[in-house]
LOTOR-676006 format. One record per residue: x, z, y of N, C-alpha, C in turn. Coordinates in steps of 0.05 Angstrom, whole numbers, padded with zeros to 5 digits, always signed. Layout:
! residues N
XZYXZYXZY ...
END
This chain:
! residues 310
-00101+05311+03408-00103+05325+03383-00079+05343+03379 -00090+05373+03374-00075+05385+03373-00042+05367+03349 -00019+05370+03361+00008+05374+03335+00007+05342+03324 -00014+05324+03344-00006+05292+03330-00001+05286+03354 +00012+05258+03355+00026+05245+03324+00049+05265+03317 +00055+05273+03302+00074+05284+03284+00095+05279+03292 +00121+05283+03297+00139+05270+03311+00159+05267+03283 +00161+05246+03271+00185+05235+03253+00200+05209+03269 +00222+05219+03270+00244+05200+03295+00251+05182+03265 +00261+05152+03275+00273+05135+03251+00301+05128+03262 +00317+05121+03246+00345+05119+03251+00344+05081+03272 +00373+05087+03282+00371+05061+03301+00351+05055+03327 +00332+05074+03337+00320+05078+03363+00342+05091+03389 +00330+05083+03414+00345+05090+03430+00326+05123+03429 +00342+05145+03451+00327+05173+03454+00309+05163+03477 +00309+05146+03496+00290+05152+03518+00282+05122+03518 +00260+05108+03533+00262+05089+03538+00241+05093+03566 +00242+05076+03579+00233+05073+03610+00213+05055+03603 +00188+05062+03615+00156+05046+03617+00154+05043+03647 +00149+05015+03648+00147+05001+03674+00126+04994+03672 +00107+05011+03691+00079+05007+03685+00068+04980+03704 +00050+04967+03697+00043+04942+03716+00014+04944+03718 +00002+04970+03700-00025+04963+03705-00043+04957+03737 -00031+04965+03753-00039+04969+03783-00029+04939+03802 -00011+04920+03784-00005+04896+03793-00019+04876+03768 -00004+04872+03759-00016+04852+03729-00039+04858+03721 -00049+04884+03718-00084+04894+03713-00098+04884+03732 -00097+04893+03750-00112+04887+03773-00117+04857+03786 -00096+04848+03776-00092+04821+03790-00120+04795+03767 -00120+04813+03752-00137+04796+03735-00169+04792+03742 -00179+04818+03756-00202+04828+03759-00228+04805+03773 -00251+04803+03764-00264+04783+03769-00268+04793+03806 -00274+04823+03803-00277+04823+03836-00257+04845+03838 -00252+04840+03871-00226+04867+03885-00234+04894+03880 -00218+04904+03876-00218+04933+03874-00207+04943+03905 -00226+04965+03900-00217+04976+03928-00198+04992+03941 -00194+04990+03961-00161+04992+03970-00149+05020+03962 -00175+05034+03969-00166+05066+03958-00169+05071+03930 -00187+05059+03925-00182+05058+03882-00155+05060+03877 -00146+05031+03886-00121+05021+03880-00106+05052+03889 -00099+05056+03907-00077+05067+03906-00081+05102+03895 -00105+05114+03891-00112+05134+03874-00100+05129+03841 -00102+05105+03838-00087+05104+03814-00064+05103+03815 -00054+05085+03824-00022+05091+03830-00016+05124+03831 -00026+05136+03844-00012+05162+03847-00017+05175+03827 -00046+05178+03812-00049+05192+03781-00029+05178+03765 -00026+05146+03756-00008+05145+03741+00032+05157+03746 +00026+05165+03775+00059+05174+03777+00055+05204+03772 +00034+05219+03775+00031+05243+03769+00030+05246+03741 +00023+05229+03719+00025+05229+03688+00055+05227+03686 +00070+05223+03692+00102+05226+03694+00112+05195+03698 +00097+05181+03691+00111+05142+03697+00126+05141+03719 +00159+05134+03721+00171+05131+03740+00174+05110+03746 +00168+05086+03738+00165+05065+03757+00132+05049+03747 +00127+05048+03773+00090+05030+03783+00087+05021+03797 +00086+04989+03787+00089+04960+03804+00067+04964+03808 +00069+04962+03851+00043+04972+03861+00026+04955+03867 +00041+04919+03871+00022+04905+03877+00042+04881+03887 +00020+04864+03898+00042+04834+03896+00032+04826+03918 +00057+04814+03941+00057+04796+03961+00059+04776+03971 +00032+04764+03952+00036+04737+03943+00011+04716+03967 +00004+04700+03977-00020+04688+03988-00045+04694+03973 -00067+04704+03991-00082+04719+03980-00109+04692+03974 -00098+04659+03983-00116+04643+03974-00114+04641+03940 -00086+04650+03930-00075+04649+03906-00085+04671+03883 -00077+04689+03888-00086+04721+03872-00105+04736+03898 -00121+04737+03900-00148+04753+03917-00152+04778+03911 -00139+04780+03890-00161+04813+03880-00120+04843+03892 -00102+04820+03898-00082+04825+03919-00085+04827+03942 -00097+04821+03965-00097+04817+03986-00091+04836+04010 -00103+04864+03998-00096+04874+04010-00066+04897+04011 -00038+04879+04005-00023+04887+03993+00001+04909+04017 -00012+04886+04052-00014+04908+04067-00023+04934+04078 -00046+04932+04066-00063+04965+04078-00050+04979+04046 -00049+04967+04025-00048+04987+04007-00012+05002+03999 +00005+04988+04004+00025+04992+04006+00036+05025+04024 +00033+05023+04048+00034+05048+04073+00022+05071+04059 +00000+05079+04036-00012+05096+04031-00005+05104+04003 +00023+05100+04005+00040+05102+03973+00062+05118+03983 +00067+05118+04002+00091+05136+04021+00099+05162+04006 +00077+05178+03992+00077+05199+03983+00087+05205+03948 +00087+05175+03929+00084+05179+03902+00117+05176+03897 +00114+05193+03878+00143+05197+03866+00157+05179+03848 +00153+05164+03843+00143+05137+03827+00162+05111+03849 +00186+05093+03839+00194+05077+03841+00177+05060+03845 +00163+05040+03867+00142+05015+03865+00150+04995+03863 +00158+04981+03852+00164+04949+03848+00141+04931+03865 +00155+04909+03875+00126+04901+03888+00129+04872+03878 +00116+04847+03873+00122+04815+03865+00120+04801+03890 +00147+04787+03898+00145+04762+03919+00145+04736+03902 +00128+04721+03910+00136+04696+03909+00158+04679+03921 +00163+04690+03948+00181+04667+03962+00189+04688+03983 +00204+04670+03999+00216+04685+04029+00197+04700+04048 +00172+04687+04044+00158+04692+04062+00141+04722+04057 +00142+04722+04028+00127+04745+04010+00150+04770+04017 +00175+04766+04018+00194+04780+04011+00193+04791+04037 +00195+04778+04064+00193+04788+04092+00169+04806+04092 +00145+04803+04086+00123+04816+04080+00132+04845+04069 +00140+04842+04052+00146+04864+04026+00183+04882+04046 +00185+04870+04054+00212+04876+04061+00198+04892+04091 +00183+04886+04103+00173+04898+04132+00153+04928+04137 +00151+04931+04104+00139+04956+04089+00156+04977+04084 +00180+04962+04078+00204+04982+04069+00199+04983+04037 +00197+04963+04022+00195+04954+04002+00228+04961+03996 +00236+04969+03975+00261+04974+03962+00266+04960+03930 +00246+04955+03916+00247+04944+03895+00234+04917+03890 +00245+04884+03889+00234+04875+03891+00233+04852+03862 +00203+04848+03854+00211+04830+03825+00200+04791+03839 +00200+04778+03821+00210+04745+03826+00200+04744+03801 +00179+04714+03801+00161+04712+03780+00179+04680+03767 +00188+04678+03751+00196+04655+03740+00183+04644+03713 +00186+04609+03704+00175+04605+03681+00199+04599+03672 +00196+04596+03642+00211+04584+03627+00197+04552+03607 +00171+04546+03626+00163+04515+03625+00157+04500+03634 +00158+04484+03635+00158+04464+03659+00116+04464+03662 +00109+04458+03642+00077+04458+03650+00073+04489+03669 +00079+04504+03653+00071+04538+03678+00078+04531+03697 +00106+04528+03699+00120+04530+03734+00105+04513+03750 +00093+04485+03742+00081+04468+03755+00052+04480+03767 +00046+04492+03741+00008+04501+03748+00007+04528+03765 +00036+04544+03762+00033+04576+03773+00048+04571+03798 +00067+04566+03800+00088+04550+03827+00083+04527+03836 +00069+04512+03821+00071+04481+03840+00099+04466+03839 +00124+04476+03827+00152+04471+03823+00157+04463+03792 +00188+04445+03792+00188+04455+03767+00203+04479+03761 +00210+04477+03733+00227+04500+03731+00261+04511+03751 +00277+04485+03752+00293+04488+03777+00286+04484+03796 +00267+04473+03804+00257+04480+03828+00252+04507+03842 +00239+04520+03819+00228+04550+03825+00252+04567+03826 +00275+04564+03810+00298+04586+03809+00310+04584+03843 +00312+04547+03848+00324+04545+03879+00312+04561+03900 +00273+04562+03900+00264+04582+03910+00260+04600+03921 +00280+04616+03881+00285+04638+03889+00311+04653+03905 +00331+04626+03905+00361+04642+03902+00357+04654+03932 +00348+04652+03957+00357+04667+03983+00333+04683+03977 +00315+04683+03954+00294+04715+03953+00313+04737+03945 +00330+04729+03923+00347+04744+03914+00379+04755+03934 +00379+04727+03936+00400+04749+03959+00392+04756+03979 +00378+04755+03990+00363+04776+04018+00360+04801+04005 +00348+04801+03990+00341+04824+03974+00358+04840+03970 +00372+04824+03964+00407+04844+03945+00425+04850+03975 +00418+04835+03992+00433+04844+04019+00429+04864+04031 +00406+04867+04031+00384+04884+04037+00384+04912+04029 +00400+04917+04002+00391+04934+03987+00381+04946+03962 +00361+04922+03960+00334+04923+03944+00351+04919+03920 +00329+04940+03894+00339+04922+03861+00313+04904+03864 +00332+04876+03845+00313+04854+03836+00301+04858+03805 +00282+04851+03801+00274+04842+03772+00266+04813+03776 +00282+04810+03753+00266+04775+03741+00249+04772+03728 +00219+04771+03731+00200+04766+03707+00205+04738+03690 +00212+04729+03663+00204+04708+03659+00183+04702+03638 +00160+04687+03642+00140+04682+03629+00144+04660+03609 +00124+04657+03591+00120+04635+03567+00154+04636+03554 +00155+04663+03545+00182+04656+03535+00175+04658+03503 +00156+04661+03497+00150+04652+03471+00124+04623+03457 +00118+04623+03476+00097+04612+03469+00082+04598+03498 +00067+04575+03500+00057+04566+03522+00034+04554+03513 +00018+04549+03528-00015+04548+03524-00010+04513+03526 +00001+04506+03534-00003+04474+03536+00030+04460+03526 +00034+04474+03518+00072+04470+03517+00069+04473+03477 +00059+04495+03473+00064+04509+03448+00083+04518+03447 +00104+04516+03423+00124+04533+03411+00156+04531+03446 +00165+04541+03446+00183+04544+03464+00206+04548+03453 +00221+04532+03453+00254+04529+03440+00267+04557+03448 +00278+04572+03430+00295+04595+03446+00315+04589+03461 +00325+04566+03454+00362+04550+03476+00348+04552+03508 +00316+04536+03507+00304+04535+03536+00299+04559+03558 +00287+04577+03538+00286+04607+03549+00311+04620+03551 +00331+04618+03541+00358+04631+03544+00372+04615+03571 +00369+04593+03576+00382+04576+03593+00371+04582+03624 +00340+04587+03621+00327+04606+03643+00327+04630+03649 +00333+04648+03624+00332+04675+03631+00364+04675+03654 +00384+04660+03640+00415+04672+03651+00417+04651+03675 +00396+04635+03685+00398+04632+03706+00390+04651+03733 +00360+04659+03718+00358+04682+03734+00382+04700+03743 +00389+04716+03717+00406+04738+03720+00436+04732+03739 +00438+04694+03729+00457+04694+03754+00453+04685+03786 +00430+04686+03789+00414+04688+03818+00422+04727+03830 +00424+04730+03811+00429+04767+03821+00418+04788+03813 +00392+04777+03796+00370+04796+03795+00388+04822+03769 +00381+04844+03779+00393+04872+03768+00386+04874+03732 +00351+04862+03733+00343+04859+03706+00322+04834+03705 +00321+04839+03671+00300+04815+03669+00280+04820+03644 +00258+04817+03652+00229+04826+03635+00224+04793+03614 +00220+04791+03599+00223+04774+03580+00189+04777+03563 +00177+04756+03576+00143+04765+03582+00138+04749+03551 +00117+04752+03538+00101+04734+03509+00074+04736+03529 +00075+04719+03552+00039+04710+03574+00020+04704+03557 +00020+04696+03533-00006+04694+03509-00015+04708+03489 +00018+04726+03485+00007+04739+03476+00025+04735+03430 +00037+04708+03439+00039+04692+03405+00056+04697+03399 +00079+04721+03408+00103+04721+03391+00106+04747+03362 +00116+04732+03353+00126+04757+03323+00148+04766+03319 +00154+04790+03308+00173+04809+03308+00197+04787+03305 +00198+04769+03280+00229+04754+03273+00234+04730+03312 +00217+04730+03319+00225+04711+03343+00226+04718+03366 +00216+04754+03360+00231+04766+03383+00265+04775+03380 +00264+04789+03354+00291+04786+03341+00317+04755+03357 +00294+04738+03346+00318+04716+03345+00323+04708+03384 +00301+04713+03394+00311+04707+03423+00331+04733+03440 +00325+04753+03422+00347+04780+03434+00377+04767+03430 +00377+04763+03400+00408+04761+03391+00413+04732+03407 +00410+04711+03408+00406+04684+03425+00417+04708+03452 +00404+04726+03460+00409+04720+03504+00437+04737+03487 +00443+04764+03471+00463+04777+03470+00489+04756+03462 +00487+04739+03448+00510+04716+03440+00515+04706+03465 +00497+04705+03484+00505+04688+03509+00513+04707+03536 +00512+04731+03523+00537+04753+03544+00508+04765+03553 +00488+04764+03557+00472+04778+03570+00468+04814+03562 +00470+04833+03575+00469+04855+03567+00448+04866+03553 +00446+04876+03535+00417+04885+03527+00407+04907+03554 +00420+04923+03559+00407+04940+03579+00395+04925+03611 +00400+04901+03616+00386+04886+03631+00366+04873+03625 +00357+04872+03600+00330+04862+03590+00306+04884+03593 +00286+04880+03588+00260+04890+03587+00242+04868+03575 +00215+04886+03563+00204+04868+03551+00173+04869+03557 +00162+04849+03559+00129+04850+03571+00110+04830+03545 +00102+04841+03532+00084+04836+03514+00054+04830+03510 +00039+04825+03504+00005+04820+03503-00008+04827+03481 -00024+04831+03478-00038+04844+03444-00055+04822+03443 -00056+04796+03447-00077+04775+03440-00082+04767+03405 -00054+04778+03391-00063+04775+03359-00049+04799+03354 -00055+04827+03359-00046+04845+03346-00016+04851+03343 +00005+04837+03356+00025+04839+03359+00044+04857+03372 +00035+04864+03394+00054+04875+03414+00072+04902+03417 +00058+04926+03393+00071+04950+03381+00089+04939+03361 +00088+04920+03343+00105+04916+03324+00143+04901+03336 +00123+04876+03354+00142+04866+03374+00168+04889+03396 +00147+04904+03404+00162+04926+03413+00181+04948+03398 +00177+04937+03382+00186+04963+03357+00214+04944+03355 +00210+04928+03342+00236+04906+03339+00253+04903+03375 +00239+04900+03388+00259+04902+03416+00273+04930+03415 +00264+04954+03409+00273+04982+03408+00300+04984+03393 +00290+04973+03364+00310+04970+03349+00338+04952+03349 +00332+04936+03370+00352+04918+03385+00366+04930+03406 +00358+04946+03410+00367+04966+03438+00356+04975+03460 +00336+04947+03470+00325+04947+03480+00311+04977+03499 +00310+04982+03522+00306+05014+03539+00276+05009+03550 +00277+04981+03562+00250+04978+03579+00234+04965+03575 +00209+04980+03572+00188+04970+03566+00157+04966+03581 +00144+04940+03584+00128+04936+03609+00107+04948+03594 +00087+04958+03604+00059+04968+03593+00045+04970+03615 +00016+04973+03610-00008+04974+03629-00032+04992+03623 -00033+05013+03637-00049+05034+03635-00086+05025+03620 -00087+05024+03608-00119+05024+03587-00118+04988+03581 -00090+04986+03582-00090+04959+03571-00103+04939+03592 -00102+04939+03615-00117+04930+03633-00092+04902+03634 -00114+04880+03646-00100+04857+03660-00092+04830+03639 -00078+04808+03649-00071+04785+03629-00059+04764+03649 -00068+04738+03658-00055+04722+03679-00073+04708+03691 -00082+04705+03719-00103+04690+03721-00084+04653+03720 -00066+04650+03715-00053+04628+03706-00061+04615+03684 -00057+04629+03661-00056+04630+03632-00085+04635+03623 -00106+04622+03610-00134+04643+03614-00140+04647+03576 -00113+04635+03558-00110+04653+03539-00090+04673+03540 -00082+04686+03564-00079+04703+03562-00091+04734+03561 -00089+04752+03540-00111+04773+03534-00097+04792+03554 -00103+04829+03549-00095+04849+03553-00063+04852+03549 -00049+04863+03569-00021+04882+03567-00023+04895+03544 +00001+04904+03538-00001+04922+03515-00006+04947+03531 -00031+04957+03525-00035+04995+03544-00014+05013+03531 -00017+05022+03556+00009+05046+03560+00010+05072+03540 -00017+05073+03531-00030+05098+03513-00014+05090+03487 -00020+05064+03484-00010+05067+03457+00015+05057+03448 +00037+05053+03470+00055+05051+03474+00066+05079+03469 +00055+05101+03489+00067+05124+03485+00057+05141+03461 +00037+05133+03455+00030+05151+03425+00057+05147+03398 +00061+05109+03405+00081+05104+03388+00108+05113+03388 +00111+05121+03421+00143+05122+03424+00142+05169+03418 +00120+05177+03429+00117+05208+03414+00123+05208+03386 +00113+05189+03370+00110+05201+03335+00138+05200+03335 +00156+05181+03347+00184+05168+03345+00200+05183+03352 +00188+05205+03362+00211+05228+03382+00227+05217+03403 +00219+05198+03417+00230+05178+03439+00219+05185+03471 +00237+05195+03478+00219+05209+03509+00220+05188+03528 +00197+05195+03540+00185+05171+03558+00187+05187+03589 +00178+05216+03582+00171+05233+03609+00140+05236+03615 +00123+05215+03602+00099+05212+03604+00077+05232+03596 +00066+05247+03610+00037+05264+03595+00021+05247+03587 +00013+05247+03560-00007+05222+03545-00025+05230+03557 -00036+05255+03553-00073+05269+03561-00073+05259+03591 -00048+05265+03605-00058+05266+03647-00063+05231+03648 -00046+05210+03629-00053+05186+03628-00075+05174+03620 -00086+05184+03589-00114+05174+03592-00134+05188+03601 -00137+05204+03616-00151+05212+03632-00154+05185+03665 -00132+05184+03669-00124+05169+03693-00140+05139+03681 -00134+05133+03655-00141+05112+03649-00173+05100+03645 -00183+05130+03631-00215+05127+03625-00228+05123+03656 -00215+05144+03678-00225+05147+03703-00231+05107+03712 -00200+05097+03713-00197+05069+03718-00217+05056+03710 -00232+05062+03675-00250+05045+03670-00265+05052+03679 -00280+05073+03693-00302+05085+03703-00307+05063+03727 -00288+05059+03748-00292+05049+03770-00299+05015+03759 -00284+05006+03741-00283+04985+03737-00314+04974+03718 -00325+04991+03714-00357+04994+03700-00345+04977+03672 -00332+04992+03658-00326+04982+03624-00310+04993+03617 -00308+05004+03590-00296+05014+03575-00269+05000+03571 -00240+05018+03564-00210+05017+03567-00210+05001+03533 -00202+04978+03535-00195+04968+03511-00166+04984+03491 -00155+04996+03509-00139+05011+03492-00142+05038+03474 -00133+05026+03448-00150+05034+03420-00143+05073+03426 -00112+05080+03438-00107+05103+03443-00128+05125+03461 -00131+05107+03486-00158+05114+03506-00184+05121+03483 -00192+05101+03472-00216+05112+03460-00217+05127+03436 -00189+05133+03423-00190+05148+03403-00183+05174+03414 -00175+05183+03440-00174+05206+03452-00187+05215+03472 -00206+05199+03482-00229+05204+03501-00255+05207+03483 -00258+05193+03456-00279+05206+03445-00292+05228+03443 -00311+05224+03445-00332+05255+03450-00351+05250+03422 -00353+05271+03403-00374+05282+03383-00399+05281+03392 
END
């Protein structure tokens, strides 16, 4: 629409913030059947041509585990060309040699912050899974590569419930002292609210953690995830995970709903005067296309309020 959203900036926002798009890893990974190898990576390249500089392209994980991954070898080599930073997800040493034999340069590490997840998604517990990771991370870091730390159920857990913030803080800065460069600070259900995202920011910043090493990965399962994000912004917070037409959730977690989509992430961060680098139009275009292949309509409210047709 022509001159909207209106751009009124509010005081206390950062000027830019970085969208780490995951729709092409975390979207996809959800999907009842595979998408096909060249789908996959046609998107990847439209979403780096919408301006997104970083697009986690896919995960090198056992494909008896996540399937709708598998082909993380053929699709990887046919990315050679996108301008676009790819993050890729190892699980373990073995994922990382995988990912590392591609010429993988960015690599993320999936952690919980509960003992029921880590058990049901890792088969570990929670230190178990960090031990795991520590020679993923330093190969990695030897190597080269930047790490990300994903950590999940840091608000909320499907079989756990409420999650102590001391427990998630005690996990996040283990990560970060494994090596990893940053760390994505996931709500996998979807249940957190603005004051308890607040309170787990100021919690990791009391405990020395940098704000600019955080990032934040959110869910819209109760309407939450623009407001949540809004409060991380206002914390300082730079990076933010999103997923192109809101695609994806956890095949771990199965209350877990939709990512927060990327559309309306960037509609919010435009009105805000907050540059992203992102073309909204070249994105939901990319996005509606996505639902085309996927035979259903983009749950993201932005997608269909700007793909509508009279």
């Amino acid at each position: 629409m022509i001159g909207l959203p209106m751009t009124v900036p509010a005081p206390g926002l950062p000027a830019r913030v970085r969208i780490h798009e995951v729709g092409a890893r975390d979207g996809l990974q959800n999907e009842k059947t595979a998408v096909p190898t060249a789908v996959k990576a046609e998107f990847i390249h439209r979403l780096a041509a919408a301006g997104l500089d970083t697009v986690e392209a896919t995960s090198f994980v056992h494909p008896k585990w996540v399937p709708q991954l598998a082909d993380a070898e053929q699709l990887f080599p046919l990315l050679s060309d996108v301008d676009a930073a790819l993050p890729v997800l190892v699980p373990n040493e073995r994922g990382l040699d995988r990912a590392l034999a591609l010429g993988a340069t960015r690599i993320a590490v999936f952690g919980s912050a509960t003992e029921t997840f880590a058990s049901r998604n890792l088969n570990r517990t929670v230190d178990e899974s960090l031990a795991m990771f520590e020679p993923v991370v330093a190969r990695a870091k030897e190597g080269g590569a930047h790490v990300r730390g994903y950590l999940s159920m840091c608000f909320g857990d499907p079989w756990e419930g409420a999650v102590p913030v001391p427990q998630v803080v005690r996990v996040a800065k283990a990560l970060l002292d494994l090596g990893c460069d940053e760390l994505s600070l996931g709500d996998t259900i979807g249940v957190a609210t603005p004051g308890h995202v607040r309170a787990l920011l100021e919690a990791l910043g009391e405990e020395g953690v940098a704000v600019d090493r955080i990032g934040v990965h959110f869910h819209d399962t109760y309407g939450q995830a623009l407001s949540n994000t809004l409060v991380a912004l206002q914390h300082g917070v730079t990076t933010v995970d999103a997923s192109a037409g809101g695609l994806g959730g956890c095949p771990y977690a199965k209350s877990a709903t939709g990512n927060l989509a990327t559309e309306d992430l960037v509609w919010m961060l435009d009105g805000l005067g907050i540059e992203t680098g992102v073309d909204l139009a070249a994105l939901t275009a990319t996005s509606v296309w996505m639902a085309e292949q996927l035979g259903r309509p983009s749950p993201s409210r932005t997608v269909r309020a700007l793909s509508h047709k009279e």
